[in-house]
N, C-alpha and C positions, 0 to 999 in steps of 0.2 A: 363564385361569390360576387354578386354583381354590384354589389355595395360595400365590398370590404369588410363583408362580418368580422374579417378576424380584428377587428379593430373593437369588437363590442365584447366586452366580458366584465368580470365580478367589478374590475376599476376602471370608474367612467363616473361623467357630469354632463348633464344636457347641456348642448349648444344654443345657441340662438339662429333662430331662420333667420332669412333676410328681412320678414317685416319687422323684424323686433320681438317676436315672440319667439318664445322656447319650443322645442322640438326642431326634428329631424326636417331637409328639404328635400334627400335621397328618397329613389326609389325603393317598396319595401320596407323601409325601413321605420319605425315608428317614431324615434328621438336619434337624431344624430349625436355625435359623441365626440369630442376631444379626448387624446390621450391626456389623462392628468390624474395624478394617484386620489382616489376616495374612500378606500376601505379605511385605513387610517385613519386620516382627514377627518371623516366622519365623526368617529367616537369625540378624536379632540377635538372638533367643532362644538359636538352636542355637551361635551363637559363644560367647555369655556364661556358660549352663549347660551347651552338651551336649545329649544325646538327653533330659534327665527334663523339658524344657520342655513338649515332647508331651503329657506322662500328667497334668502341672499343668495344660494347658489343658481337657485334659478332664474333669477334676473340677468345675470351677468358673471364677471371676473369675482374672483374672491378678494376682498378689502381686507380680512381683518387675519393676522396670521397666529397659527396656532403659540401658543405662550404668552406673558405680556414684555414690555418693552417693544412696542413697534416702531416708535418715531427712533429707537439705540439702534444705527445699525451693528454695532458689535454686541451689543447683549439679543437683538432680533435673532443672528445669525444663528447663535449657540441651538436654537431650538431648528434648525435644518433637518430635514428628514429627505429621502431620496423616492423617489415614485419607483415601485418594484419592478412595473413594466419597464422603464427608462431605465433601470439600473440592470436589469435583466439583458435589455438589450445593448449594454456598452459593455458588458461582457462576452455576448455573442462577438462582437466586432473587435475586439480584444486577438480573439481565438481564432479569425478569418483571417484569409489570404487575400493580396492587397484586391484582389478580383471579386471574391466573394463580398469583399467588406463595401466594393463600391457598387455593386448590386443593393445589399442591405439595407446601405443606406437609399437608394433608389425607392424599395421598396417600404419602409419604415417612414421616412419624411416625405416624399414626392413632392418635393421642390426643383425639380428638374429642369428645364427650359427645354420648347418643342427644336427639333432641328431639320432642317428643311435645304433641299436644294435649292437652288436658284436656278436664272440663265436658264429660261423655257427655250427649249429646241423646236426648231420647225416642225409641224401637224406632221402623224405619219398613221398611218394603219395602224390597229392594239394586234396585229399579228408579228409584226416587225420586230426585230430584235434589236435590242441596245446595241449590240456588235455589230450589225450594219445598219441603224435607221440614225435619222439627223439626230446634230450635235449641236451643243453650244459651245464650241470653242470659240475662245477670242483670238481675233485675227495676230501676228504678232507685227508690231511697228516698233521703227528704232529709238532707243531710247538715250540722249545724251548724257554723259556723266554729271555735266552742272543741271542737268532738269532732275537728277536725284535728289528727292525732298521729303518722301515718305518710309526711310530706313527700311527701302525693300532692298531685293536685289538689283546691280546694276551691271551690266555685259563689259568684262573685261577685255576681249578680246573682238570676237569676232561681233560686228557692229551691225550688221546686214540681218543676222538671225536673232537681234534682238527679243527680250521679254514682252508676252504676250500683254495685253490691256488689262490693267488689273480693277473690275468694277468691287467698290469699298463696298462694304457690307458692317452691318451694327455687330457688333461683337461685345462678347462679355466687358462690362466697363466702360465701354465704348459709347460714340456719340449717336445715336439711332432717334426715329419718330418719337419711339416710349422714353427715349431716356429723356428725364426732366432736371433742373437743379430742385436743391432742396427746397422745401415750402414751406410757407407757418402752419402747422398743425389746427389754426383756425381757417378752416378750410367754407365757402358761405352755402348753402345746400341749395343747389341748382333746383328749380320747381319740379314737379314729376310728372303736371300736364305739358310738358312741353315736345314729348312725340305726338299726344294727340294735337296740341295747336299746329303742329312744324306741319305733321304730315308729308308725303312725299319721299323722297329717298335720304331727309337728315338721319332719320332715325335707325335706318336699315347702316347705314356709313358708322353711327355710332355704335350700335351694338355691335357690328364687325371690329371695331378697333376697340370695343373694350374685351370681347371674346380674342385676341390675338392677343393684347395685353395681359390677360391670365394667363393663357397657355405660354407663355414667354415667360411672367415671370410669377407662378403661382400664389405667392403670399404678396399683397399691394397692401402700402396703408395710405394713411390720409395725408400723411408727414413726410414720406418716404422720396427718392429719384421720381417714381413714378405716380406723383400725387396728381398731376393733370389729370389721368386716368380715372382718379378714382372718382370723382361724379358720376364719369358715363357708367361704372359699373353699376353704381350705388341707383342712378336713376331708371337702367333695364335689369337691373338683380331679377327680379319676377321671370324673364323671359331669358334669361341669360342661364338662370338657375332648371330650367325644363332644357333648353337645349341642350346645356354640358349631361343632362342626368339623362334624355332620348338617349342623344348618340354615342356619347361615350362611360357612361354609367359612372360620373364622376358628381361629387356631392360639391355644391357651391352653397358657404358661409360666407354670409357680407352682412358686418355691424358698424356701429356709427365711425369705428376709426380705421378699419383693413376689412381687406376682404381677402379669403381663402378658398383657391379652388384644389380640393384632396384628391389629388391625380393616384391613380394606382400606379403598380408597379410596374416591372416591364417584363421580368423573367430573370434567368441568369445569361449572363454572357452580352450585359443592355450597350454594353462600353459607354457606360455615365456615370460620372463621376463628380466631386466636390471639389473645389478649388478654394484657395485663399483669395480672399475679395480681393486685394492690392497684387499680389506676384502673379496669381494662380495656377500656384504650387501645387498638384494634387494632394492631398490628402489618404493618411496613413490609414492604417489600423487602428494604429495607436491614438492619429489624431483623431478619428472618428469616436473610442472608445470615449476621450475625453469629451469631446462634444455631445453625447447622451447622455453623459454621468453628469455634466454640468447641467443639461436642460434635465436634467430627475431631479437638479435642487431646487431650479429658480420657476418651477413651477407651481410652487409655493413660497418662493422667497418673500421677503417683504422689499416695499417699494427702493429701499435706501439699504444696499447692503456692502460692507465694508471688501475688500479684495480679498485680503487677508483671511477673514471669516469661512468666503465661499473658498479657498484654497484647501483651508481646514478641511471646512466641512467634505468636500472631496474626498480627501484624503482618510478621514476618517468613514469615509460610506466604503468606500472600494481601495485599500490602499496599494494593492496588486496594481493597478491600473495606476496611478499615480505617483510611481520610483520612476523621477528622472534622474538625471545624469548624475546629481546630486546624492537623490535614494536616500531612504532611510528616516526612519521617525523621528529623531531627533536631526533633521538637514534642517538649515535654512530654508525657511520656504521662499523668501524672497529670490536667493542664489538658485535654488531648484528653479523654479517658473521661469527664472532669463537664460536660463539653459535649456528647455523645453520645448522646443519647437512646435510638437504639438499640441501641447494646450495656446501656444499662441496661436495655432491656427485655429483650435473652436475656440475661443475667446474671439477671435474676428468673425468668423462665419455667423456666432450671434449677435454682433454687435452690427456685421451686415443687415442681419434681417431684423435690426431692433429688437431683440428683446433685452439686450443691452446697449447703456446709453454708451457716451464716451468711455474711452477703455486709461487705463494709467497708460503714461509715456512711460514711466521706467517701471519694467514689471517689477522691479523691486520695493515698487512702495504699497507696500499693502494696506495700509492707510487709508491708500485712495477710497471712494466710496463710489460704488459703481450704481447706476441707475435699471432698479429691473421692471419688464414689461410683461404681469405674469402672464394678461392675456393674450400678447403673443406668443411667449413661453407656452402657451398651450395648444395655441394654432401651430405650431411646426409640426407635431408628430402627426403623420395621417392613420395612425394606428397602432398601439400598443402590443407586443405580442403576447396576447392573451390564450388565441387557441392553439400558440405554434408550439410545434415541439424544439425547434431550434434555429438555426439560420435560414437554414436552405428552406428549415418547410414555411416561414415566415416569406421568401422570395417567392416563390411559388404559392402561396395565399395569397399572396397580395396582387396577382398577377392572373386569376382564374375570373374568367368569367365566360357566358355564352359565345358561339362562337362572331357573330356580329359585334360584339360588342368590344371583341378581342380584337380582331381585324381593323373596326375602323379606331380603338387606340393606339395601332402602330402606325398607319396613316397621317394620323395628329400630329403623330409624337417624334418620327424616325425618317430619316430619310428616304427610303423605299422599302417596297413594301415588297419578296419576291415570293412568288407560290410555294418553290421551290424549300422555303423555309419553314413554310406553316405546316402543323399537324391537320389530317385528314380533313376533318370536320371545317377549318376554317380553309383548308384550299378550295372544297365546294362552295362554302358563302363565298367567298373572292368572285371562283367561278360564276355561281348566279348572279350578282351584285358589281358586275364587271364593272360598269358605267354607274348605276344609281348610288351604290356604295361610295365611291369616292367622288363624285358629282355632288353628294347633298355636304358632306366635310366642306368642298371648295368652294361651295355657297356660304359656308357656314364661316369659313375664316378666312376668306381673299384668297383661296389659294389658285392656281391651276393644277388640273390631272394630268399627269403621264402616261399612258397605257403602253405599253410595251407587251411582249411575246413571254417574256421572265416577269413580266410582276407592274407592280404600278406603284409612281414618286407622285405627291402631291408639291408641287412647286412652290416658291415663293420670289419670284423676281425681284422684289422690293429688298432682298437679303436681308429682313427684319426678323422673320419669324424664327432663328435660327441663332445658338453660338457659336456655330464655328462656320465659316464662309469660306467656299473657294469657284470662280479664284478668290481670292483675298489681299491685306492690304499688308504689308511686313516680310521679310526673307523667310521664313519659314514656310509662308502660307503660295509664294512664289516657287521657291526650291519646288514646295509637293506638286505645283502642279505643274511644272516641267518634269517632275518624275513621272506622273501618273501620264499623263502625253505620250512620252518613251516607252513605258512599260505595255500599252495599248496598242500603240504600233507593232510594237516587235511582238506580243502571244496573240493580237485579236486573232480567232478562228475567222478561215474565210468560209462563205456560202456552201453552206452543204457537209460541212466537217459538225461529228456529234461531239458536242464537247460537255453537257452535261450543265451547262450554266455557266459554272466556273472556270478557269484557266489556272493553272501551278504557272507563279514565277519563278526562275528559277534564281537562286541567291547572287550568284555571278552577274547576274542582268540586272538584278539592282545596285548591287557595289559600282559595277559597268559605270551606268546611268549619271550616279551620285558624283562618282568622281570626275563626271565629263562637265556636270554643273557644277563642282569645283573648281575644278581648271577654264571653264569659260566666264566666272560670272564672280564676282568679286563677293566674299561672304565673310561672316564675322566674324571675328579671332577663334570664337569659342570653337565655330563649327570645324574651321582653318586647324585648327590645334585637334580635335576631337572626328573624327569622322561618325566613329561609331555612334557619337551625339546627335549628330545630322541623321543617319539612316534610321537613331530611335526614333525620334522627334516627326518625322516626314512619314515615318510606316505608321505612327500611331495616328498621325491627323487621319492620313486615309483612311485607318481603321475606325475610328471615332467616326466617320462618314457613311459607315459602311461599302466604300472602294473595295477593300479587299478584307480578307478572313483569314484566320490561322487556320493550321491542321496539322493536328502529328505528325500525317506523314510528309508532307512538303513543308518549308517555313511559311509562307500566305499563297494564296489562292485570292486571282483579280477578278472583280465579281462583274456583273455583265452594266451596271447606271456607268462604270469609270468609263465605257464608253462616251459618253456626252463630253469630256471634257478631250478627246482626239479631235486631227483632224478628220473632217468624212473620209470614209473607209474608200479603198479604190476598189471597187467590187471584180475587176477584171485586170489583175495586175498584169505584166508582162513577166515572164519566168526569169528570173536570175540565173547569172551562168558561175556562179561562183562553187567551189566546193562547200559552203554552209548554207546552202542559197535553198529557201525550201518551196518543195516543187509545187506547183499549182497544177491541178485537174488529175485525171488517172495518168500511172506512171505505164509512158509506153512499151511493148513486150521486147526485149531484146532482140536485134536484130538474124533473121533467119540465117543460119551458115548452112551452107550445100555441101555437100561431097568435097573433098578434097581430092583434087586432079593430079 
């Protein structure tokens, strides 16, 4: 479904293209679509107004909300209704496991951010393998205890085999090109002959940074961190909106205050996931649950709606999904919510993405009157599950398309891309499409290609295009890749050994590992006190990277990119005389005994 049909069913409202007119900008597809409840809607439109409800929805956001009392937000509230798709799917994510639930939402909102390596390695052959072709490691130099200044780690001990050079990279929250402070919302609209006055390479510079700027961070408004941006979208939309829909069969909405680009999904098993905009705490089940039962209200809410209200109303849409700790229909809702955890994470994750304004300081004041934004409330869902029959088949809709089109979305989106992992049809496009395939992406968003023997990484030197960096800047993002170093060393296969891609670590070699960077390198109470904190936290970054892979039957499996971050391989080692020592070349035949005399 190259378009995300399953996004199109009985409930649905035209979008606006990018020149301002209604309909679809997606390939195929004849009106694009927001998730946003209409069967209902409808009737109570056409009771309340009449026939002009019609011609209002097609213009734009919905103004007038069903019931009267709009300017009350606590008499607006009472008339809350839940969108069946959104309501439908906060029950899915309710009933998933924390794995499935963070696929789900992958493939339901695709707000994702692309993730990309850095630290381009020296040119080598596309025959060459990650386990012996060049690397990017950084060299390691000493580091002083008083030059510690960035709350990474710092070398306790041995002072000579100091931490390698850690190049900072943008990370989630963090300070990067895209990231902007906030802006006035009266933003002044840059002309739109100004690629043809510029002419020359302006224009090519800007449509590249405003295509890295969607794929980073898919929903931009006008208001928002990354409001600088939004001009250059708003002024190549036209040309921005045909690229994302060629190569990647993604649909770009840009209206006068955000623009939306509806990334499909990725599959199961994407390791991407939701965080809390301030900690970034991953996110639950439960908190997910809450964060679509909320956007199933406030995409109809009215402008000005009371805390309290929408708690309610929650609560009375789904009350399964809304027993916290508190529990129960007669609990305080006030004590319930500052118990919560969950809902205060989707309460932030929308207030992240605006479609809520300022949030209360003490979730106990329900009083507060929160500010909603229905028409971003409507740009978050990239697809309601309309044709799914459940979760998985929702992951897997959202994630089918031709085989091209498949291939150069994981390219985009993933840190490498290995044959090894694609189904049939897409290891032949790779095959064909070795060079041109990922050559016109790296045109297309600054990037450079990797070619390797196992697969091919689109690069990003700048560390922009990506939320999680390594090396990186913090003890955590240091620890992993002194682990990921150790762990290369000791399983790389050498020249000539079939190893199948991957390599089994084995668990003793990590524990090994972890503990020699405890004892050498000064770390933080938490870790100091908790090991087993340290080896989650360090195995799951590589995994989020795709370094390495679980498997039943081993615990992770190193995959062949964590090459790049070793030193270069010694291709012709000298043999070790140790009894663990393992043997290089064929093992010679035991020595001939003759007769005994």
């Amino acid at each position: 479904m190259e378009q995300q049909e399953y996004a199109v069913g009985a409930t649905r409202v035209a979008a606006g293209r990018p020149d301002g007119r209604t309909g679809g900008a997606g390939r195929g597809s004849a009106d694009a679509v927001l998730a946003v409840r209409e069967a209902v809607r409808e009737a109570e439109c056409e009771a309340a107004r009449g026939s002009d409800c019609g011609s209002d929805r097609e213009s734009g956001p919905v103004d007038a909300v069903a019931g009267s009392g709009a300017d009350d937000p606590q008499a607006s509230a009472e008339g809350l209704s839940p969108d069946p798709g959104l309501l439908r799917l906060a029950h899915w994510f309710a009933a998933a496991t924390p794995g499935t639930a963070d696929d789900l939402c992958t493939a339901s909102f695709g707000l994702y951010p692309a993730r990309h390596l850095g630290a381009a390695a020296a040119p080598a052959e596309p025959a060459v393998s990650w386990w012996h072709g060049p690397t990017a490691h950084a060299g390691a130099v000493p580091r002083a205890r008083e030059a510690r200044a960035d709350g990474g780690l710092r070398r306790a001990r041995r002072d000579a085999a100091a931490l390698p050079v850690v190049r900072s990279g943008a990370k989630r929250g963090g300070p990067g090109r895209h990231r902007r402070p906030e802006r006035s919302p009266a933003l002044p609209e840059l002309p739109c002959d100004v690629q043809d006055r510029s002419g020359g390479e302006l224009p090519d510079a800007e449509r590249r940074i405003a295509a890295r700027l969607l794929l980073a961070h898919p929903l931009v408004t006008a208001s928002g961190p990354h409001a600088e941006g939004f001009p250059l979208i708003r002024r190549h939309r036209d040309w921005l909106t045909e690229r994302f829909d060629t190569l990647l069969g993604y649909r770009l909405v840009v209206g006068p205050w955000h623009a939306r680009l509806c990334k499909a999904g990725l599959g199961p098993g994407a390791a991407r996931r939701l965080g809390h905009p301030a900690t970034g705490a991953p996110f639950t089940p439960a908190g997910y649950a809450r964060l679509a039962l909320a956007l199933a209200l406030l995409v109809d809410a009215p402008e000005q709606l009371a805390y309290g209200r929408l708690l309610q109303a929650m609560r009375a849409a789904a009350p399964e999904l809304m027993a916290g700790r508190g529990g129960g229909e007669g609990a305080d809702v006030g004590l319930d919510t500052a118990l919560d955890t969950a809902l205060d994470m989707a309460l932030a994750a929308l207030a992240d993405w605006q479609v809520l304004g300022e949030l209360p300081a003490d979730p106990g004041d329900t009083a507060f009157v929160l500010t909603v934004d229905r028409e971003l409330a409507r740009a978050v869902p990239a697809g309601p599950p309309a044709l799914a029959d459940d979760a998985a088949d929702l992951i897997r809709r959202a994630a089918e398309a031709e085989p091209g089109t498949a291939v150069r979305r994981l390219l985009a989106e993933t840190p490498a891309v290995l044959a090894a992992d694609l189904p049939e049809d897409q290891r032949e496009w790779l095959r064909e499409h070795r060079l041109s395939g990922p050559a016109a992406l790296a045109e297309f968003l600054g990037l450079e290609a990797e070619l390797r023997a196992e697969g091919v990484a689109l690069l990003d030197p700048a560390a922009e295009l990506t939320d999680l960096a390594l090396p990186g800047a913090g003890t955590l993002a240091q620890a992993t890749l002194l682990l990921v170093e150790r762990l290369v060393e000791e399983v790389r296969p050498l020249p000539g050994e079939d190893t199948g891609g991957d390599v089994p670590i084995p668990d003793a070699l990590i524990d090994g590992v972890l503990g020699d960077i405890a004892d050498d390198h000064d770390l933080p109470a938490r870790y100091l006190a908790d090991r087993t904190a340290l080896r989650r936290d360090a195995l799951d970054l590589l995994h989020r990277l795709g370094l390495i892979t679980p498997t039943p039957r081993t615990t992770w499996l190193l995959r062949p990119p964590a090459a790049r971050y070793a030193p270069a391989p010694d291709l012709h080692p000298t043999p070790g005389t140790g009894r663990h020592s393992r043997p290089v070349g064929p093992t010679p035949p035991p020595p001939h005994e003759g007769p005994h005399t």
